[in-house]
N, C-alpha and C positions, 0 to 999 in steps of 0.2 A: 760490465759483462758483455754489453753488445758491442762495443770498438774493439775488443780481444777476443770474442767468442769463448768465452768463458762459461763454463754451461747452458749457453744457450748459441744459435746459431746469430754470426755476424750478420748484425742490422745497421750500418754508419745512420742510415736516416732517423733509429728508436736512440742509438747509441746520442746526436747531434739533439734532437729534442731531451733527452734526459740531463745531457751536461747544460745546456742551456737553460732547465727550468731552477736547476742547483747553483747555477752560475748567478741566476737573478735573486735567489735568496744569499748571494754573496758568500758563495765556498769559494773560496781562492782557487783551490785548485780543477774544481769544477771551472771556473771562469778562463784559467788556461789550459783545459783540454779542449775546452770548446771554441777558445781562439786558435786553437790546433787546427782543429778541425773545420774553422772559417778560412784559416789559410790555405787550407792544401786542399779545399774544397771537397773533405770526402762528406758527403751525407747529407751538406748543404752546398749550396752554390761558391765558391771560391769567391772573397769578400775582407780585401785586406783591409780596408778603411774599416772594418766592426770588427778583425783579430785586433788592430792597433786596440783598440778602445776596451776589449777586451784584458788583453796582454795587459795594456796600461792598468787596469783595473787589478786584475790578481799582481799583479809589480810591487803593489803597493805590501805584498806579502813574501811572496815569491822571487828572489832573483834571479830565475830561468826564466822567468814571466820577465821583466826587463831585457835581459839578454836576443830574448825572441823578437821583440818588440824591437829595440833597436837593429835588428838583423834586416828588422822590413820599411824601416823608416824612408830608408833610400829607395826604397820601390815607389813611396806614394810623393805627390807633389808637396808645396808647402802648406796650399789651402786643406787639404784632406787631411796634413796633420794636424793645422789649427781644430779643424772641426772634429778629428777626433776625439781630439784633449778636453773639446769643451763640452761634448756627450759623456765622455770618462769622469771627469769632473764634475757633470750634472750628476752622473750615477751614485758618483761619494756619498752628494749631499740629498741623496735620495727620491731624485727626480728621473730617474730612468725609465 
């Protein structure tokens, strides 16, 4: 409701906290709106190395979440994909 203003007035900053706290209780899709919106920095700081990890994470349900995610691969180095894979990875197994 708050990243479309949907009844209520556009908030990205309530709209990035709410996908994020949904995201951590592992809604897929919740986990790539809020890689969404790490990427294109509305509400929160713009922070591809946490969409990767993100993305990576809802991927695993999602193949727009993949697709996104390889779109930004080539943005970041190779260390910052290792380390995102291995934060994503940590999240799986429930260490995030």
């Amino acid at each position: 409701m708050y990243a479309k203003g949907r009844g209520v007035a556009i908030d990205p900053k309530v709209a990035a906290k709410l996908f994020e706290s949904a995201a951590n209780k592992g809604l897929s899709v919740a986990q790539h709106n809020f890689a969404v919106i790490l990427a294109e920095g509305d509400g929160r700081p713009r922070d591809l190395v946490a969409a990767y990890v993100w993305f990576t994470r809802a991927g695993e349900k999602l193949e727009i979440s993949r697709q996104y995610r390889d779109r930004i691969e080539p943005l970041l180095t190779a260390e910052q994909v290792a380390s995102a894979r291995k934060i994503a990875d940590a999240g799986r197994n429930g260490n995030s």
